[in-house]
Backbone as a ProteinNet text record, in pm:
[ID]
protein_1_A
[PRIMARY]
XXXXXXXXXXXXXXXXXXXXXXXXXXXXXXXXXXXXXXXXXXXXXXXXXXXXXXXXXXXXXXXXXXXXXXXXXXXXXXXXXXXXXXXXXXXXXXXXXXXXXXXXXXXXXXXXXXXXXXXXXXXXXXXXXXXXXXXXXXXXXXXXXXXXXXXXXXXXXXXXXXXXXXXXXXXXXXXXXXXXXXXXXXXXXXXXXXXXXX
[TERTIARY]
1409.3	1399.1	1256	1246.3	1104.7	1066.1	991.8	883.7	943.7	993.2	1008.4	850.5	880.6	688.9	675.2	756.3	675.8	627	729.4	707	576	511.9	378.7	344.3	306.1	227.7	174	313.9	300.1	219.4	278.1	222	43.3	30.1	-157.9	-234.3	-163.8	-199.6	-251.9	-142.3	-94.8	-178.4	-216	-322.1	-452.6	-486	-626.7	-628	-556.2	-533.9	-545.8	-452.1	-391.2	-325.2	-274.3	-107.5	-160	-104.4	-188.6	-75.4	-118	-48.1	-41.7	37.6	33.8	122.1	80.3	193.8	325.9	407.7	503.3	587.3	605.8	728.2	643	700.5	701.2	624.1	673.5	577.8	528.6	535.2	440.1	503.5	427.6	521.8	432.4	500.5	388.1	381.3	280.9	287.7	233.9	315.8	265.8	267.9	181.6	149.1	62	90.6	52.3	49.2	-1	4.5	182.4	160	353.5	339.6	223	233.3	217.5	208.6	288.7	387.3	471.4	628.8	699.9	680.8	710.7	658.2	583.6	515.3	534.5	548.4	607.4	784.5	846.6	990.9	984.9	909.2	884.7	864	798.4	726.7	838.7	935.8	1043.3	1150.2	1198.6	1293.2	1224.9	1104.5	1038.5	1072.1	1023.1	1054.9	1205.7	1248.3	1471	1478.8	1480.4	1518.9	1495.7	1340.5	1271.6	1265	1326.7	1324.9	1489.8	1478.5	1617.2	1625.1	1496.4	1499	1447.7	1496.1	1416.1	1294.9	1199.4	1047.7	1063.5	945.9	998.9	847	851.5	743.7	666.9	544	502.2	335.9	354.2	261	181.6	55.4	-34	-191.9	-206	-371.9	-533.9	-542.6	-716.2	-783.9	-837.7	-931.9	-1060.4	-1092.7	-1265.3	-1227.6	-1112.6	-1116.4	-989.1	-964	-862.7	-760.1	-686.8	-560.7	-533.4	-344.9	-215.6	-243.3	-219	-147.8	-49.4	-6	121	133.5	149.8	199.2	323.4	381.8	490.4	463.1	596.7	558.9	667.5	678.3	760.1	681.2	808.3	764.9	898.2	861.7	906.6	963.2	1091.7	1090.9	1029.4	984.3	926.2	956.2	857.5	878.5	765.7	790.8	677.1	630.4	703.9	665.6	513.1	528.5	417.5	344	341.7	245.5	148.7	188.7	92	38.7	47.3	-28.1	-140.3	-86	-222.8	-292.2	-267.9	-382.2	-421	-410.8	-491.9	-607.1	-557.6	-615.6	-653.1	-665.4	-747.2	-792.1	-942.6	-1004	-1016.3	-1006	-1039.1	-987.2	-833	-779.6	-836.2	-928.6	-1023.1	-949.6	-953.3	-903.9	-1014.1	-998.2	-1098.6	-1084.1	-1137.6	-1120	-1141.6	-1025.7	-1018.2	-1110.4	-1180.7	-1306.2	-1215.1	-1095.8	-1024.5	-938.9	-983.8	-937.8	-915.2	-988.6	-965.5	-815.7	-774.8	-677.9	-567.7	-549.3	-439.5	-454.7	-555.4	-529.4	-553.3	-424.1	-416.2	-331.7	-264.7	-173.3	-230.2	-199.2	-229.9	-114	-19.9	0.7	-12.8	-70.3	-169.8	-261.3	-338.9	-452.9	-431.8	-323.1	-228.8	-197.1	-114.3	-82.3	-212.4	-319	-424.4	-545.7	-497	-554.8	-461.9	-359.7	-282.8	-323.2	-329.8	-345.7	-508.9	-597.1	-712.4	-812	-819.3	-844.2	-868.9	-965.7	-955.3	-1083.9	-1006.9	-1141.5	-1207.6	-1374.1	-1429.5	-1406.6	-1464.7	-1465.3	-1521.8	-1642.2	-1735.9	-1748.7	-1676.1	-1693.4	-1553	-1564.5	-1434.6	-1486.7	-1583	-1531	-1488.6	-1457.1	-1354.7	-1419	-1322.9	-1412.5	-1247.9	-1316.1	-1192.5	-1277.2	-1208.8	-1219.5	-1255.9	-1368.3	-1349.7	-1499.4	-1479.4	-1613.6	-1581.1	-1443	-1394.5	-1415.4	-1495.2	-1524.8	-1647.7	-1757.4	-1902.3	-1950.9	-2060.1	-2135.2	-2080.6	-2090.4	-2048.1	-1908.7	-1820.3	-1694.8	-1645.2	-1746.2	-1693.9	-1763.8	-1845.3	-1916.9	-1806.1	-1736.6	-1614.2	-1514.7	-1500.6	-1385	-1402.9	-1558.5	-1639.4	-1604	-1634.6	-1646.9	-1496.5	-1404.1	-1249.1	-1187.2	-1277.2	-1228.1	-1251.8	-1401.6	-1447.3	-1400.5	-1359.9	-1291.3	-1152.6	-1092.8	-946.2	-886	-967.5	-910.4	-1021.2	-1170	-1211.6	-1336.6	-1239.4	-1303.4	-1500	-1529.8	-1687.1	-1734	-1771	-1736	-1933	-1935.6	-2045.2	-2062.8	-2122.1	-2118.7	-2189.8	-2167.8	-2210	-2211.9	-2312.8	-2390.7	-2271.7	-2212.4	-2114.1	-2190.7	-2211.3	-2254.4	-2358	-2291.7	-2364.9	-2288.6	-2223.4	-2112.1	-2120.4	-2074.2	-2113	-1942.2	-1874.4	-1796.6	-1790.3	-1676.7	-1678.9	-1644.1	-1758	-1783.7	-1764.1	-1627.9	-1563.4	-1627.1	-1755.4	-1880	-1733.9	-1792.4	-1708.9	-1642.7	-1752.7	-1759.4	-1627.8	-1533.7	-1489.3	-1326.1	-1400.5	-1266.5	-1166.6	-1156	-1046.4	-1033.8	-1033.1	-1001.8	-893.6	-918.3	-932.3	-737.6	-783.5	-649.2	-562.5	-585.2	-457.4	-372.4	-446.2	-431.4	-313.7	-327.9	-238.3	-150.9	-151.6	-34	42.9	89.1	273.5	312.6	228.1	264.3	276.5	233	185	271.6	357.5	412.8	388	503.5	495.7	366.9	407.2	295	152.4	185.4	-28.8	-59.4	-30.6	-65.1	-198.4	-214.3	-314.3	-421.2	-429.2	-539.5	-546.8	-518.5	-552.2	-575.7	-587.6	-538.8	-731	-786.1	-945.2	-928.4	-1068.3	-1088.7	-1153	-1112.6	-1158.6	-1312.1
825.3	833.6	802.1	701.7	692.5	755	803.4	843	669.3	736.9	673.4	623.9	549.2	512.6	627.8	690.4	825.4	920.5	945.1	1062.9	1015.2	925.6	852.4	891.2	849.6	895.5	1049	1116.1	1295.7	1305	1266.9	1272.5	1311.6	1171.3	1159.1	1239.4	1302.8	1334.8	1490	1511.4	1675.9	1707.8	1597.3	1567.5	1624.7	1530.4	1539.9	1689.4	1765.5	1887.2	1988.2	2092.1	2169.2	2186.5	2076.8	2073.7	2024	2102.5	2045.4	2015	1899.4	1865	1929	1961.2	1984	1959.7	1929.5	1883.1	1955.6	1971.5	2035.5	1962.1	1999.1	1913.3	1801.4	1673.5	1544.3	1466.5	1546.8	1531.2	1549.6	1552.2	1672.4	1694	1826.1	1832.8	1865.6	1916.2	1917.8	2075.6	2145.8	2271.4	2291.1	2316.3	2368.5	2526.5	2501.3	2699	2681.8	2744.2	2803.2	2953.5	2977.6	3078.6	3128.7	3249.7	3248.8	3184.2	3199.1	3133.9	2959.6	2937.8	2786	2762.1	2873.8	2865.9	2755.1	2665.7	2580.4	2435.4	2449	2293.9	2351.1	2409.5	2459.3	2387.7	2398.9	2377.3	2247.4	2167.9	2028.2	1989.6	2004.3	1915.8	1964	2082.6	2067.1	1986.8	1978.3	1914.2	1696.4	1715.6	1584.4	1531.4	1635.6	1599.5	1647.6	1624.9	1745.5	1643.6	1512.7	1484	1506.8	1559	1621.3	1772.5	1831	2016.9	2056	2168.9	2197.7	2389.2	2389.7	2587.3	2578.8	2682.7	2670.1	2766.7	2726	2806	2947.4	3017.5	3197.9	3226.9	3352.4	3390.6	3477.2	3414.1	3488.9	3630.1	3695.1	3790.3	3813.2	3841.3	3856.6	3900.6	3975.4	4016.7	3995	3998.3	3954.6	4050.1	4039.7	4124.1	4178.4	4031.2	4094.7	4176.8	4149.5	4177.8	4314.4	4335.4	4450.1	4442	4311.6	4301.9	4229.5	4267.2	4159.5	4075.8	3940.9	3835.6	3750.8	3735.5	3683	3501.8	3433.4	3275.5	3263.2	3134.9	3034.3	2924.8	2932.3	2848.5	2766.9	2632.1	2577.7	2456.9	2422.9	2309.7	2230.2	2081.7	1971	2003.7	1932.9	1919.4	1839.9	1846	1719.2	1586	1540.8	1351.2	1263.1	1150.5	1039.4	1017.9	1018.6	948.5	1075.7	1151.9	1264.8	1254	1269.3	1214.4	1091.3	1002.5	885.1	870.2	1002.1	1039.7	1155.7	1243.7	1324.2	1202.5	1140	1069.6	970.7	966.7	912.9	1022.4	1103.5	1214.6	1305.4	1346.5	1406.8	1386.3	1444.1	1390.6	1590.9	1551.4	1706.3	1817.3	1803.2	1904.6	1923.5	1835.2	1853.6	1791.1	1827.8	1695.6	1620.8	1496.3	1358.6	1335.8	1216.1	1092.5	993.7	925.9	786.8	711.1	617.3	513.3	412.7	403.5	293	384.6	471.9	554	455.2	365.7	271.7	184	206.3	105.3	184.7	330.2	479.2	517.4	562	636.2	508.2	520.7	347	410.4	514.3	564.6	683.1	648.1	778.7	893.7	876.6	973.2	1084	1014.1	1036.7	1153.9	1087.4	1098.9	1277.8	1246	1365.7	1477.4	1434.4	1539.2	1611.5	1525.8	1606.6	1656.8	1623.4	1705.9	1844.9	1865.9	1973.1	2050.1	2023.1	2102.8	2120.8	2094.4	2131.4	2091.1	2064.2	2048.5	2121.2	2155.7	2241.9	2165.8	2213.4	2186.7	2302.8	2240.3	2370.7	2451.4	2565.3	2669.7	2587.2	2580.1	2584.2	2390.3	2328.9	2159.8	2111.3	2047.9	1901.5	1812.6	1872.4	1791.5	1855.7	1815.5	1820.3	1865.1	1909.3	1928.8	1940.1	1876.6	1873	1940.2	1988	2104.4	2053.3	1947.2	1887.4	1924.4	2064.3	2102.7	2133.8	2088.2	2081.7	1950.4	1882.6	1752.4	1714.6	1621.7	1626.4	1516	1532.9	1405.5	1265.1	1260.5	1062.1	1087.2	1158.8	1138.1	1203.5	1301	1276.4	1165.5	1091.9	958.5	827.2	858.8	760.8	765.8	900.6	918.5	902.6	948	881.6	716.1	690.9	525.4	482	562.7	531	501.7	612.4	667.6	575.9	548.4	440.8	290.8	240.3	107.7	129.1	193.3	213.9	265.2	336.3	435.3	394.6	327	352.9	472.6	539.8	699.5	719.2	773.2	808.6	934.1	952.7	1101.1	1121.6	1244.2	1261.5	1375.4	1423.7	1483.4	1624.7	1738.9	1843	1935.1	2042.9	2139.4	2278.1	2319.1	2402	2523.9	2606.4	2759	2675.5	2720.1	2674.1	2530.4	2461.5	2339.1	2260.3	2166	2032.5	1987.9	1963.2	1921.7	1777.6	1728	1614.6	1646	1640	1660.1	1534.2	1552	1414.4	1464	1415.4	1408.5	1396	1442	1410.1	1272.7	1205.9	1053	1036	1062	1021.9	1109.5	1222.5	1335.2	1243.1	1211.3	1161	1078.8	974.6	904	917.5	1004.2	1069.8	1142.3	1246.2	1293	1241.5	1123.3	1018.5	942.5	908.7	846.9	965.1	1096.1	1202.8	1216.6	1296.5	1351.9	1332.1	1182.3	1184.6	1226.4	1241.5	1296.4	1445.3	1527.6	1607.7	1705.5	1841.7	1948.3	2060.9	2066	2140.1	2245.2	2290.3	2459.1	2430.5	2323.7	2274.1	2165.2	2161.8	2082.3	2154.6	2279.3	2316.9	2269.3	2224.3	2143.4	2041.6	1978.9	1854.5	1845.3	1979.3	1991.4	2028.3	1885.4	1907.7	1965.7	2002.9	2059.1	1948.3	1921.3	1807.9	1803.6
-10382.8	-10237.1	-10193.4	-10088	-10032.2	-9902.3	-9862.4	-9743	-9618.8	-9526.2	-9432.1	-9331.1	-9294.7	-9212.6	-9121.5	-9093.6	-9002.2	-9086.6	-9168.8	-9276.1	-9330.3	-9392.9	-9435	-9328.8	-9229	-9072.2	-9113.7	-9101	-9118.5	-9187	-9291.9	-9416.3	-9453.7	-9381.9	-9378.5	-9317.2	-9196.3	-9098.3	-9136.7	-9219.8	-9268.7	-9448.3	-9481.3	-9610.7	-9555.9	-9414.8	-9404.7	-9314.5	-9277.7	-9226	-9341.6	-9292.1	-9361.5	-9486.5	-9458.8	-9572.9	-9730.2	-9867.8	-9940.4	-10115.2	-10148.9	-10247.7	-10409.2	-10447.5	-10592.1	-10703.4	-10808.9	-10925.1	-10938.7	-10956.7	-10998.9	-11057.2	-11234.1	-11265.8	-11313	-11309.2	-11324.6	-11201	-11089.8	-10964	-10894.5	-10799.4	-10719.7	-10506.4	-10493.9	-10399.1	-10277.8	-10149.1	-10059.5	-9998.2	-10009.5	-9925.7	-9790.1	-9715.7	-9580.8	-9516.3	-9463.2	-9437.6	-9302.2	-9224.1	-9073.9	-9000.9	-8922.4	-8900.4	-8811.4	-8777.7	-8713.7	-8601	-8513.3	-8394.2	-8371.8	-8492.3	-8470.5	-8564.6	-8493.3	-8578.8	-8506.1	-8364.3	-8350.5	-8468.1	-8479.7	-8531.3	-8671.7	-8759	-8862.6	-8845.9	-8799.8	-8786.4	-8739	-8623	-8670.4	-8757.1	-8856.4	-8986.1	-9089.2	-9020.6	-9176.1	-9124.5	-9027	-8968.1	-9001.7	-8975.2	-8999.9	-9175.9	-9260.5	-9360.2	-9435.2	-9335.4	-9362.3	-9518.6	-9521.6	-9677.5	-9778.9	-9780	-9867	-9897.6	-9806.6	-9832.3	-9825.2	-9921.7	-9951.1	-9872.9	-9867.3	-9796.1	-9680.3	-9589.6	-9443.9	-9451.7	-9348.3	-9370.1	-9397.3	-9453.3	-9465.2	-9489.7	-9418.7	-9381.4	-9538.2	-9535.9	-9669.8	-9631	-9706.6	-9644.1	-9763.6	-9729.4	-9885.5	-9795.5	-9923.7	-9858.5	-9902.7	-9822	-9807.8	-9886.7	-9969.6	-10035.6	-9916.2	-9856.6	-9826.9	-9676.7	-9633.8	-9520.5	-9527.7	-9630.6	-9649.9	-9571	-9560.4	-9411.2	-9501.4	-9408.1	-9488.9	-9373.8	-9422.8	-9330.5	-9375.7	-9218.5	-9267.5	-9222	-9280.1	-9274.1	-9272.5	-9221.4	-9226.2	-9299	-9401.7	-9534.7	-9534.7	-9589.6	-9666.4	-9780.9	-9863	-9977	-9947.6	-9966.3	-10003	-10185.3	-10229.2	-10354.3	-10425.1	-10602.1	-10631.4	-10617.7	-10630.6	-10638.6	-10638.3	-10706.3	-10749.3	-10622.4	-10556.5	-10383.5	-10358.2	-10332	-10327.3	-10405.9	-10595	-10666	-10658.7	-10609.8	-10554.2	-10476.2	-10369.8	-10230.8	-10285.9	-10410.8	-10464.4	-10560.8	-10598.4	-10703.4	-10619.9	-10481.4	-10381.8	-10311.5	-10258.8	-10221.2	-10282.4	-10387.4	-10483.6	-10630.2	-10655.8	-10770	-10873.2	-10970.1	-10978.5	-10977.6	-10895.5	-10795.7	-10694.5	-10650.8	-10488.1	-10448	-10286.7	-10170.7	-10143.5	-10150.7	-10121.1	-9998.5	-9949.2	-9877.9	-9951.5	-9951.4	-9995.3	-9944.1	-10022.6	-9997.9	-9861.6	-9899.3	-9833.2	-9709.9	-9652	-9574.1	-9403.7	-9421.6	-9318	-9277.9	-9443.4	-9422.1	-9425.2	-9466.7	-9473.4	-9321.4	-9197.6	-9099	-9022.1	-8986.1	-8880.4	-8782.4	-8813.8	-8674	-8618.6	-8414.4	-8355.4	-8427.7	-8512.3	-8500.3	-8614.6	-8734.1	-8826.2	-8778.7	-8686.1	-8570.7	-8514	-8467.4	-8392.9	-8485.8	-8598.9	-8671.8	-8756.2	-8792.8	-8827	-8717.1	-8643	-8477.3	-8500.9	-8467.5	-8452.5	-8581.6	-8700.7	-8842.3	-8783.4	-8760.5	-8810.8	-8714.1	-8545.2	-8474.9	-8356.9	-8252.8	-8112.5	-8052.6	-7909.1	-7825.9	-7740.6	-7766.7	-7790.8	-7633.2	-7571.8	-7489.7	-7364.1	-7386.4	-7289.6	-7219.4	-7328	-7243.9	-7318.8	-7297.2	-7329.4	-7442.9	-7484.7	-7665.8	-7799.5	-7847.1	-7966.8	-8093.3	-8226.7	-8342.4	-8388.2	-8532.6	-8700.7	-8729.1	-8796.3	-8901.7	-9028.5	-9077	-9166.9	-9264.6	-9275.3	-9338.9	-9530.2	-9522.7	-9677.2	-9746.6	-9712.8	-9741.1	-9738.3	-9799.2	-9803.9	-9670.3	-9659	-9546.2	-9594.9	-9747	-9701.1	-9680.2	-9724.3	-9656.9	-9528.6	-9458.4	-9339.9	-9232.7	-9313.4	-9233.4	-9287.2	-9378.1	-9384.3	-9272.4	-9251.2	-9139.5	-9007.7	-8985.5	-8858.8	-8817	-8905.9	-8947.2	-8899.4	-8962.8	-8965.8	-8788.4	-8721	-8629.4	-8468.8	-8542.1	-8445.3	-8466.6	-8605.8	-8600.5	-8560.3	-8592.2	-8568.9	-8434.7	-8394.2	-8254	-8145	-8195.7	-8055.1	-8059.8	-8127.5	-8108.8	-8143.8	-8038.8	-8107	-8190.6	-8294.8	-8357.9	-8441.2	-8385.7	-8506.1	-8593.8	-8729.3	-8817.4	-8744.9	-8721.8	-8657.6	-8732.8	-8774.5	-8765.5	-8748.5	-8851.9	-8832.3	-8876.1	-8853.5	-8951.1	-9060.8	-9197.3	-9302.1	-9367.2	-9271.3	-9350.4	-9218.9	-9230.8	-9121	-9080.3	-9012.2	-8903	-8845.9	-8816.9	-8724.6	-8587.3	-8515.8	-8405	-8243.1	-8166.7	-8113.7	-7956.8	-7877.4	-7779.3	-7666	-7529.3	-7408.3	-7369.8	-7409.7	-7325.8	-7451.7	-7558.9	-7579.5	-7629.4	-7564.9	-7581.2	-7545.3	-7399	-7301.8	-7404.5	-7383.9	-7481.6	-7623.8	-7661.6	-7764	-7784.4	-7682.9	-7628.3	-7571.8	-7506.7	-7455.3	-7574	-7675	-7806.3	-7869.3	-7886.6	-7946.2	-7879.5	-7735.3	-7666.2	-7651.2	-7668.5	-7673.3	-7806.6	-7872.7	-8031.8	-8082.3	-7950.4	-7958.3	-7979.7	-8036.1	-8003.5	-7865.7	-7864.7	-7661.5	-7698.6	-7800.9	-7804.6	-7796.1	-7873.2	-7924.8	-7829.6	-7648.7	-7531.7	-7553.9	-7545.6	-7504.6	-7537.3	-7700.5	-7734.7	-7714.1	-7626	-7523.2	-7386.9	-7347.4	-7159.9	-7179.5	-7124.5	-7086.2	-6936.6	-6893.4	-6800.8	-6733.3	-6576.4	-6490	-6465
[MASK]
++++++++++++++++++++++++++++++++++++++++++++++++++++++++++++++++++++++++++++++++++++++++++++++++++++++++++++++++++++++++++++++++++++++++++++++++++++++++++++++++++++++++++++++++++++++++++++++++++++++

């Protein structure tokens, strides 16, 4: 069975997010985990990948050592398959998650764009620009994705100053922009992270 061109879309979208790959078997499969309150966009992405999952999401609970609290997630897995294995020995070296050198020629869709906006994306409080969450990844590769963002989308993005880890940081002049490119892609719940302030 192959990955339909949306499911690839998801797919990428949900790599460079949240969602994260691992061997199992002969191949490998995909895990996704969210919090409950995007038990909507949880039930999209299983319904998105319905050929690939055989259980419906279920809530898993486990605790934090440093912080002495249970929490609880919304989980599901994809079953194995080669199709997924050739998306981790793209995306990871090590058992790390990468960025592909050739990441230019993998995030070509807004809705790529979109789905790893929704996994790992907000806009900030106080203005109308944007930030990924992309402090799991080093400076040259989030200056690859910079790079990606501005040939492909337009988009203007720069490397930002997070705590003690650095961020891709998406400036006003190109939020709008930015968010017109996602929102028809968007899930009803997670508008909010696109509704700028005039």
């Amino acid at each position: 069975m192959l990955l339909t061109k949306k499911q690839q879309q998801i797919l990428i979208g949900t790599i460079l997010g949240d969602g994260h790959l691992e061997n199992n078997g002969r191949g490998a499969r995909l895990r996704v985990d969210h919090t409950l309150k995007q038990e909507d966009y949880v039930r999209w992405k299983h319904a998105e990948f319905g050929s690939f999952v055989t259980a419906k999401p279920r809530v898993i609970r486990s605790f934090h050592k440093t912080s002495e609290k249970f929490y609880e997630r919304l989980h599901f897995s994809t079953f194995s398959s080669d199709v997924f294995l050739e998306w981790k020995n793209l995306f990871y070296k090590n058992k790390k998650k990468i960025i592909p050198k050739n990441i230019q020629s993998i995030l070509t869709s807004p809705l790529s764009l979109a789905v790893w906006y929704m996994d790992d994306g907000y806009k900030r409080n106080d203005c109308n620009a944007l930030r990924l969450n992309t402090d799991l990844f080093s400076i040259a590769e989030q200056q690859l994705l910079s790079r990606c963002l501005k040939k492909n989308f337009g988009i203007d993005s720069k490397i930002h100053k997070k705590g003690k880890s650095y961020c891709l940081y998406v400036p006003q002049k190109s939020s709008k922009k930015f968010c017109e490119l996602v929102r028809p892609y968007m899930v009803d719940s997670l508008l909010y992270k696109v509704s700028l302030t005039p």
